[in-house]
N, C-alpha and C positions, 0 to 999 in steps of 0.2 A: 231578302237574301235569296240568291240561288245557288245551287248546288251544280258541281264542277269536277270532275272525273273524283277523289275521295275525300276532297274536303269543303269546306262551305264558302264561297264566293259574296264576301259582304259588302253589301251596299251603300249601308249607314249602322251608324250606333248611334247607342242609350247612352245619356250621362243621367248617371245617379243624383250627380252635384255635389253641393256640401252638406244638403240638409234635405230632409224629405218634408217637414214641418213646416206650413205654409207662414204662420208667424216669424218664426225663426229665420226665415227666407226675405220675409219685407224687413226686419230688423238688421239685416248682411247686404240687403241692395243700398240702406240708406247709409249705411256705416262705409260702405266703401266706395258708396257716391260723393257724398261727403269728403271723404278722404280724395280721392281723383280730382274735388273741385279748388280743396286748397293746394294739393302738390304737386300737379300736374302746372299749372301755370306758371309753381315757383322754379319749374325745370325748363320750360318756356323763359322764364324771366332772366334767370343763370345765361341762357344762351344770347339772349337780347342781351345782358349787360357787357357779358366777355366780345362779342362782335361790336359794340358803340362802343366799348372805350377804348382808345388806344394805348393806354398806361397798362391794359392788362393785355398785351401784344405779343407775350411771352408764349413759349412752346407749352409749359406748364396748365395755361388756360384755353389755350388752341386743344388739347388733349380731356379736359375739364368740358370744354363746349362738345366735342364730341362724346365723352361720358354720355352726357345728358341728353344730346339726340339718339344716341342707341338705347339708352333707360324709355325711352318716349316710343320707339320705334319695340322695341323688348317687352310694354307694358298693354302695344296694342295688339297683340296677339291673342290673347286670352280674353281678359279682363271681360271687353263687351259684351262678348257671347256669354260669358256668366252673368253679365247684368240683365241682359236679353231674358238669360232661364229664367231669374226668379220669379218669372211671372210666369212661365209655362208650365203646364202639367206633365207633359213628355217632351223631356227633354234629349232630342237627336242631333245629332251630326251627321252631314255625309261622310262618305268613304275619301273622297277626295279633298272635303274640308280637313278631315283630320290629318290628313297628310301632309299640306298645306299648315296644318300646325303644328307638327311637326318639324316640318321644316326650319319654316321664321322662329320656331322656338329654341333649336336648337344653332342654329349659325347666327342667330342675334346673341345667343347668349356667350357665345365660340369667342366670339367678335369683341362683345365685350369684357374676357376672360382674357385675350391677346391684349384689347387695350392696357389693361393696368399693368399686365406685362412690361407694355413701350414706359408708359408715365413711369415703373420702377424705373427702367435705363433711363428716364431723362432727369429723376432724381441724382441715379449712381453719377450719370456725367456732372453733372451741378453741383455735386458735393466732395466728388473724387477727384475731377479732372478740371475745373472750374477756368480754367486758362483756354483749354481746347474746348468750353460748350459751344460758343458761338459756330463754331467749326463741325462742331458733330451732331450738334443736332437745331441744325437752321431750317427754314420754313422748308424748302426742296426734300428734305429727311422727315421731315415731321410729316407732310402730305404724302411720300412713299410708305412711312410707319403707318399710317392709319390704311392706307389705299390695302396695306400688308392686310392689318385686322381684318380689314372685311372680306378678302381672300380669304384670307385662313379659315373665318368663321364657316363662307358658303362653300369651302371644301367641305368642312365637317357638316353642317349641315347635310349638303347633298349627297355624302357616304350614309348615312343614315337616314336619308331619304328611298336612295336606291335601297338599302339594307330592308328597312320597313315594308316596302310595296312588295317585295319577294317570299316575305313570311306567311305560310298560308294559315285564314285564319280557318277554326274548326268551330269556332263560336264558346256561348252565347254571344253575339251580339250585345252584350253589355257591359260599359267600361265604372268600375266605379270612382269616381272625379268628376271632377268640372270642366277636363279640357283632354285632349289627347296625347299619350305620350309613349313611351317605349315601356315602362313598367306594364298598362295596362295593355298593349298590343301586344307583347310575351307572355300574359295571362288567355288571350284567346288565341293565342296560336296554337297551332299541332304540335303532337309533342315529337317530333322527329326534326325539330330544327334549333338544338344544341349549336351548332356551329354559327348560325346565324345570330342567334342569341349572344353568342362568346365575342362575334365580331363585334353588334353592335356594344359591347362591353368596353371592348377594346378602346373602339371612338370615342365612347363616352365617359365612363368613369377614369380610366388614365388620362383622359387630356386632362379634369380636373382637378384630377390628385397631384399631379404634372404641375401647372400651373399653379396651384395651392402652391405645394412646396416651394418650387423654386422662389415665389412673390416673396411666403416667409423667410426663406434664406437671404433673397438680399434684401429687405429690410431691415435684418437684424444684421446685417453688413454695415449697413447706413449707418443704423443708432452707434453701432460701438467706434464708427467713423467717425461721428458727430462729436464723442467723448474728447478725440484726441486733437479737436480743431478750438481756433480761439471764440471766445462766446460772443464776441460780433454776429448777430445776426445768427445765432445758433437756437434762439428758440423758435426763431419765425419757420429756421425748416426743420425744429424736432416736430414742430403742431404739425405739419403738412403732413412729416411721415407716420406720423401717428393716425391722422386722417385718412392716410392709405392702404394702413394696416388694418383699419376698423373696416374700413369699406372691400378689405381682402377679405376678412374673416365673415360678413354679411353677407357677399356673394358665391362664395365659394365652401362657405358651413353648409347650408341646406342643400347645396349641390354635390357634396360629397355625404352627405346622407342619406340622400335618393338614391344616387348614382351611383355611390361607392361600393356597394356591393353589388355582385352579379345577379341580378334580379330576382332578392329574396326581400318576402314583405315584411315592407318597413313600419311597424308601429307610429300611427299619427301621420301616415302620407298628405294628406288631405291639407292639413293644418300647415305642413311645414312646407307644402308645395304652394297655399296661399302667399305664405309669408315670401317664397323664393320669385314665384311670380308675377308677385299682384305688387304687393306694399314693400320690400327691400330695396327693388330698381329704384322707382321713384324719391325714394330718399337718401340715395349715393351720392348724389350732386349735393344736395341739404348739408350733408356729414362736411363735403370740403367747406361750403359755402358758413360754417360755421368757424371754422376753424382757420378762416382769412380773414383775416381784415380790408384788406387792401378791397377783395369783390365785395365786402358785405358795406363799402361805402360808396362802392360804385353804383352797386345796384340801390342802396338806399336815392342817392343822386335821382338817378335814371326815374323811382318810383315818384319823387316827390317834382322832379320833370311834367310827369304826365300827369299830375295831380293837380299841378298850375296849371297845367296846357286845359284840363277838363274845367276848370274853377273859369278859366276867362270864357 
């Protein structure tokens, strides 16, 4: 660290991590090695099936495929450098890395927060408007919706990027977690930056309170939609919405309980920042891919494909 007209100039930080317990520590590398070596593939695999078959060529899997590459792209941010620690005894970050994760942490997660957004509206048109979907939301909409997501996310990212690098820290130099975030940068900042604090509030906990609510709101539009429609083909998209109701409330629960409040500490941070992190992205995709049929016979196809293709 050095020191910089009255407050302290840091260079890198401490991560505490999840465990100081060196047992405890190889018993969490294997556990969520483990875990990354069956789910990660199956989110690999989601995007391989929806791109090779043409029967799922619908906007609904075009927006499913992208889930799961921002779940993939979401999961790489953290993850490694916690698999990394568990083998280190001092566990640091630079200044620069952690702003950097910062960043991709919070405009992938923006990004994927806008997406279920679109997927709600291409539910509302499919269920509400079903005469005009082809018309409203074709491949040219569907490519502008997503091109939207990832805008919007690296706006909110990069406000809270810029926000972050202008906080001045006063120290210790020590974050306790396993990755870098706005909780623990408002913990070593000086205490004369209230306003900076309230902004990055602003960015962050309303976008997802924001986004929460409205998802809940219209999918409880949907369902009592669904009530007054004939049951042709009425269960195939209550499962869907239900599937996207669970995957609302997965991403967006532990994100409004970091987040939700204005950086008061949260009981169990650690725990629930794993689960919003590490292990809920990668099983967003799983949650639809359960709850279809249609994918979970394509992708069986596709597996049993390359399982003759290896056998000859």
């Amino acid at each position: 660290e050095m020191e910089h007209e009255n407050y302290t100039v840091v260079t890198e930080f401490v991560l505490l991590g999840l465990s100081q317990n060196h047992e405890v520590q190889m018993i969490l590398f294997f556990f969520f090695l483990l875990f990354y070596m069956i789910i990660l593939p199956g989110n690999v695999l989601t995007i391989l099936t929806i791109c090779g078959d043409s029967q799922l060529g619908s906007p609904m899997y075009f927006f499913l495929a992208n889930l799961a590459f921002l779940d993939i792209c979401y999961c790489s941010v953290t993850p490694p450098k916690m698999l990394a620690d568990f083998f280190s005894h001092h566990k640091t970050i630079s200044y620069s890395a952690c702003m950097a994760q910062l960043f991709f942490l919070h405009s992938l997660g923006a990004a994927e927060a806008f997406l279920l957004m679109v997927m709600a509206y291409d539910r509302y048109v499919a269920i509400c408007k079903p005469l005009h979907y082809t018309r409203l939301v074709n491949r040219r909409v569907c490519w502008i919706l997503v091109g939207a997501t990832w805008g919007g996310g690296f706006i909110h990212g990069i406000i809270l990027f810029a926000l972050g690098i202008h906080l001045p820290l006063c120290g210790p130099n020590i974050l306790d977690n396993f990755f870098c975030d706005v909780h623990q940068l408002v913990k070593v900042a000086c205490a004369n930056t209230y306003i900076l604090e309230l902004l990055m509030f602003l960015n962050n906990g309303i976008v997802i309170i924001m986004c929460f609510t409205l998802l809940l709101i219209s999918y409880t539009v949907l369902l009592l939609k669904l009530r007054t429609q004939s049951s042709k083909g009425k269960s195939k998209v209550a499962s869907t919405c239900v599937a996207h109701i669970i995957v609302v409330f997965v991403m967006c629960g532990p994100a409004m309980y970091i987040y939700g409040l204005p950086f008061q500490a949260v009981p169990m941070e650690k725990v629930v920042a794993v689960f919003h992190t590490v292990i809920f992205p990668l099983t967003n995709p799983m949650i639809y891919t359960l709850c279809n049929k249609e994918i979970k016979g394509s992708m069986w196809k596709l597996v049993s494909k390359y399982i003759l293709w290896c056998g000859k």
